[in-house]
C-alpha positions in Angstrom: -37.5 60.4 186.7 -39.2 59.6 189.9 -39.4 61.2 193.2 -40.6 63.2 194.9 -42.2 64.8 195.1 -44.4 68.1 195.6 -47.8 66.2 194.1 -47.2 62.6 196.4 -47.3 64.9 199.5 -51.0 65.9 199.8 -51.5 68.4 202.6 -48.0 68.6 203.4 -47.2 72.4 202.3 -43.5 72.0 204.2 -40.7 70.8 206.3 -39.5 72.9 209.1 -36.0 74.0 208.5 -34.2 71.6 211.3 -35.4 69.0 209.1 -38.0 68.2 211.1 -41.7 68.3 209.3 -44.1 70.9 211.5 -47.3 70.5 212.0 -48.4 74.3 211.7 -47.6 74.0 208.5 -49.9 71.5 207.8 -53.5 72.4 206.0 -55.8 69.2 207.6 -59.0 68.8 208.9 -57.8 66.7 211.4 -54.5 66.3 213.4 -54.4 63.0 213.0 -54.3 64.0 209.1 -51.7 66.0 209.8 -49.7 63.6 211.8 -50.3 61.2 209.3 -49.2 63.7 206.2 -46.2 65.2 208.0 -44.4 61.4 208.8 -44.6 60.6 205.4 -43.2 63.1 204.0 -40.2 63.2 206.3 -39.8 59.1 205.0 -40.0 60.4 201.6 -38.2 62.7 201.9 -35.3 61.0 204.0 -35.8 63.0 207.3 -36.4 59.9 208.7 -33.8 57.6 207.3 -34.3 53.7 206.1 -33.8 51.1 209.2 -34.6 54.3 212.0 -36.4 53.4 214.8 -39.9 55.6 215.0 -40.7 56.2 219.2 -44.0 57.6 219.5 -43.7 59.2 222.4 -40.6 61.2 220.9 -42.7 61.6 217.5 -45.4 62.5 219.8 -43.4 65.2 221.7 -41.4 66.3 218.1 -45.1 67.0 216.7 -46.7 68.6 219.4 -49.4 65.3 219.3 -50.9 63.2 221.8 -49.9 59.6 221.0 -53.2 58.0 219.4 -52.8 60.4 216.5 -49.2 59.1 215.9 -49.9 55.6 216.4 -52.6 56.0 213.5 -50.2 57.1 211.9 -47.8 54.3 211.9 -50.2 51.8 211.3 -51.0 54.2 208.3 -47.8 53.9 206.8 -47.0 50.1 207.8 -50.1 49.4 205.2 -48.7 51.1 202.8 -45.1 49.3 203.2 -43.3 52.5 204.0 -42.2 51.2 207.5 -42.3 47.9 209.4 -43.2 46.7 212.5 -40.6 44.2 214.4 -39.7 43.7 218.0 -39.0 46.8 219.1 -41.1 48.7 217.3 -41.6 50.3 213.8 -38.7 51.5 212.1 -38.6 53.0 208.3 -38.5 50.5 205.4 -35.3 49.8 203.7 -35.8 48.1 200.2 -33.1 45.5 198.8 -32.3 45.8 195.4 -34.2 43.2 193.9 -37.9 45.1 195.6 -36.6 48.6 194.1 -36.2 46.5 190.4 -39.1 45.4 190.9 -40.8 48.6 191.6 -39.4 50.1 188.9 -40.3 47.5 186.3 -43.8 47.8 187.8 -43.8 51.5 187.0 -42.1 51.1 183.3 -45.2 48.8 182.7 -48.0 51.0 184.4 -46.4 55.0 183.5 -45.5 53.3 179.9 -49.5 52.4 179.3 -50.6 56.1 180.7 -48.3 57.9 178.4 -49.9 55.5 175.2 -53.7 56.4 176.6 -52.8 60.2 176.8 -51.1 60.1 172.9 -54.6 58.0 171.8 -57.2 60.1 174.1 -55.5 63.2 175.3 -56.6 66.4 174.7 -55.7 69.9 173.3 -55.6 71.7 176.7 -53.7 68.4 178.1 -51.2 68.8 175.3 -50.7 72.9 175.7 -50.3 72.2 179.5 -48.1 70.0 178.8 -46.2 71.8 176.0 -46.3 74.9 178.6 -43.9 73.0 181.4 -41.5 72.2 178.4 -41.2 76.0 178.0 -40.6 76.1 181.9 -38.0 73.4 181.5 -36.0 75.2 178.8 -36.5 78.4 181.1 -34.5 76.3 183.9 -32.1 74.3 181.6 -30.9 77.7 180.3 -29.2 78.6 183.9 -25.9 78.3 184.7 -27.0 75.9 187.4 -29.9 73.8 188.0 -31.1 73.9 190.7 -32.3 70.0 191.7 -35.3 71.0 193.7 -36.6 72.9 190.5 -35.9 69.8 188.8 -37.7 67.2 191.0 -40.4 69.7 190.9 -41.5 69.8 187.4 -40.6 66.4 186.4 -43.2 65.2 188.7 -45.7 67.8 187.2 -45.1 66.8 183.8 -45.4 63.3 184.5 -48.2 63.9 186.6 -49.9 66.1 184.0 -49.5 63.0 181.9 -51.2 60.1 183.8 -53.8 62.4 184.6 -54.7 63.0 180.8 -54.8 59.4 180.3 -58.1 59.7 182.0 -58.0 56.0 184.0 -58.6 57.0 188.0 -57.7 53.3 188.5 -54.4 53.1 186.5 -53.9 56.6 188.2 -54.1 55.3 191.7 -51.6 52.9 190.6 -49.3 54.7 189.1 -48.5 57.4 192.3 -48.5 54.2 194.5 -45.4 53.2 192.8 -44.1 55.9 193.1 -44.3 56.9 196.9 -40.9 55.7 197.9 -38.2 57.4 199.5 -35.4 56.7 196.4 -37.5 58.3 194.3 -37.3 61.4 196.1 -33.8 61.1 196.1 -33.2 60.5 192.6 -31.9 63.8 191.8 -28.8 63.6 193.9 -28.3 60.8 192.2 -28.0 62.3 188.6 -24.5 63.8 187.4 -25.1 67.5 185.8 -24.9 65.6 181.8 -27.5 63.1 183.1 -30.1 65.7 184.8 -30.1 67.2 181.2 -30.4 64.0 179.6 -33.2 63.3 181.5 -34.7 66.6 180.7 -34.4 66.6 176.9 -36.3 63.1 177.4 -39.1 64.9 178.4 -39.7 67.0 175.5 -39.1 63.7 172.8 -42.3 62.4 175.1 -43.8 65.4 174.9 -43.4 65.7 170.8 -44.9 62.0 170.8 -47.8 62.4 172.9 -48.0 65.4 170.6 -48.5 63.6 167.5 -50.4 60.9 168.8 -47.6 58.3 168.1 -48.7 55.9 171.2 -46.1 53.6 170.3 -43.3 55.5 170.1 -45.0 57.9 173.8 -44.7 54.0 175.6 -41.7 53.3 174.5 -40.2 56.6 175.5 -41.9 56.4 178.8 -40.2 52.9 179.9 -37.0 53.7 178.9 -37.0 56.4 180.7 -37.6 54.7 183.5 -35.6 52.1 182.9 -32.8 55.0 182.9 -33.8 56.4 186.1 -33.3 52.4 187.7 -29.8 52.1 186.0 -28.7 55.2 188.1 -30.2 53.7 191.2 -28.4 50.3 190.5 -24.8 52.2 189.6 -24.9 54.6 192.8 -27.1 52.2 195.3 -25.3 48.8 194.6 
């Protein structure tokens, strides 16, 4: 599953509890860092919702910021695609369809290759790290009610533990800018209770693969499993 979220935000350590993200929460060594961190994680987050217009003299005035900071900040994030600039003004990026396929094919391709380089060239301490956030996961899938935050949480620590062990920075870098959009974060609402667990026991077939150094059967795992995660997108979104 995608999104998130908690490892994608950086120096963002919260949002405030209006909804709106607060900058002395923020660990920087700048304000404009901060600035810069707290937008994007109220995109990603959906704070700021797809087609909204982003003002940056209210931004400004919401984040206790002078303009130039904020203004960094937008041109920050237009580079990165997560909002566009028209006539008046930016407003937050809303994918069609076709560009969120197309992300997620991207991702079955690049996330499928990390998980075959971790089963080939992982190891030990990559696989008991990884064998220790199953034993969180059948902690939390033994409650009466899981909570979705829990889950977005340690799916993106398990697949985060895994592109890390496949020990390419470059196919790294890749791989989390793939994933920095706002329906991955959201994801989770999307899953029914039967497919939240479904996607859970996925994780521990990967897990068993990587395991045993089967690359083949790791990859395969790996893109259907996102290739799952885009079918819910496409039933709910379309």
């Amino acid at each position: 599953m995608a999104q998130s979220a908690a490892g994608d935000l950086g120096k963002v350590s919260s949002v405030g509890t209006s909804g709106s993200p607060s900058l002395a929460r923020i660990d920087g060594d700048s304000l404009a860092e901060g600035v810069y961190q707290s937008l994007r994680a109220a995109i990603l987050h959906g704070t700021h919702r797809p087609n909204q217009r982003l003002v940056e003299t209210d931004l400004a005035e919401e984040l206790g910021a002078s303009r130039t900071p904020v203004r960094e900040a937008l041109l920050r994030l237009g580079s990165e695609g997560l909002i566009i600039r028209g006539r008046h003004g930016w407003t937050v990026r809303e994918f069609t369809m076709a560009e969120i396929r197309a992300i997620y094919e991207v991702r079955a391709a690049l996330e499928g290759y990390a998980a075959r380089l971790t089963a080939q060239r992982g190891e030990e301490r990559d696989f008991e790290q990884l064998g220790k956030l199953i034993a969180e996961q059948h902690r939390l899938t033994a409650r009466s009610r899981i909570p979705r935050a829990s889950v977005v949480d340690l799916n993106d620590r398990f697949h985060d533990r895994i592109i890390a062990a496949a020990g390419n920075d470059r196919l790294e870098a890749l791989v989390k800018s793939n994933r920095t959009y706002y329906f991955n974060y959201e994801l989770a609402s999307l899953y029914s209770e039967e497919q939240t667990l479904a996607s859970l026991r996925d994780h521990e077939l990967l897990y068993e693969a990587i395991r045993r150094r089967n690359a083949d059967k790791a990859e395969l795992l790996t893109r259907e499993h996102i290739r799952t995660a885009l079918a819910v997108i496409e039933q709910r979104l379309s």
